[in-house]
N, C-alpha and C positions, 0 to 999 in steps of 0.2 A: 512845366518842366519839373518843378522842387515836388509834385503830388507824385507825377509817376515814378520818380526817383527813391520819394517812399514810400510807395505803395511795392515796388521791387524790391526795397530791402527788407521791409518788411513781411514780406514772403517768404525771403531768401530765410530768415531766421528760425532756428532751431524754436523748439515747441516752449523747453524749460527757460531760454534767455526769454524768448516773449513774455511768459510768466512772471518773470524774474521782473521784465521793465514794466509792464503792469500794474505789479504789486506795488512797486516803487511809486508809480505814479497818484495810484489810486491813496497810498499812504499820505502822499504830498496833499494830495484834494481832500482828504478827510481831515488834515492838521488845518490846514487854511481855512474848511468852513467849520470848524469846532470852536478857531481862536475868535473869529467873525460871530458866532455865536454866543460865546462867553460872553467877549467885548458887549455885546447886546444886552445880553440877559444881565451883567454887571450893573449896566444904565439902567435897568428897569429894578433893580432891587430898592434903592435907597427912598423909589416912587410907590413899589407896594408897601414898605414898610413906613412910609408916611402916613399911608390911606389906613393902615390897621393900627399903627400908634394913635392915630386922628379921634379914629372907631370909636377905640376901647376909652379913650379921655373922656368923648362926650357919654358915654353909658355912664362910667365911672363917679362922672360928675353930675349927671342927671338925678343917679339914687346917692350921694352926700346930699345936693343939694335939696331930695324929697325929706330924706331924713330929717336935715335942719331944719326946715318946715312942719314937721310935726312936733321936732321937740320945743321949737322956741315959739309954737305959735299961741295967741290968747287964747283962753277958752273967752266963748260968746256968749 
């Protein structure tokens, strides 16, 4: 009953209202899967930026530590 009811009215309606409820809607659906998105990508920032702060420590500390190695080491 409620399908053919809107399938009628929406017939019934002019070209520009349809446009009109459309746009509105497709507005709605692009807000909701943008904030769904953010919200996502938010959770995933503080995890890349671990794995490259992570990175960059052990490079960092790999040539302090070679360097220390050459300067404090005995000669043989």
């Amino acid at each position: 009953m409620t399908n053919r009811l809107t399938a009628r009215f929406v017939i019934a309606l002019p070209a520009n209202v349809f446009m009109a409820v459309q746009r509105k809607l497709g507005l709605v659906f692009l807000e909701r899967s943008t904030r769904w998105g953010m919200n996502n990508l938010l959770k995933i920032v503080p995890v890349a930026g671990g794995a490259v702060a992570g990175t960059l420590d052990a490079v960092v500390l790999r040539r302090v530590g070679n360097t220390a190695i050459e300067w404090f080491e005995e000669p043989s």
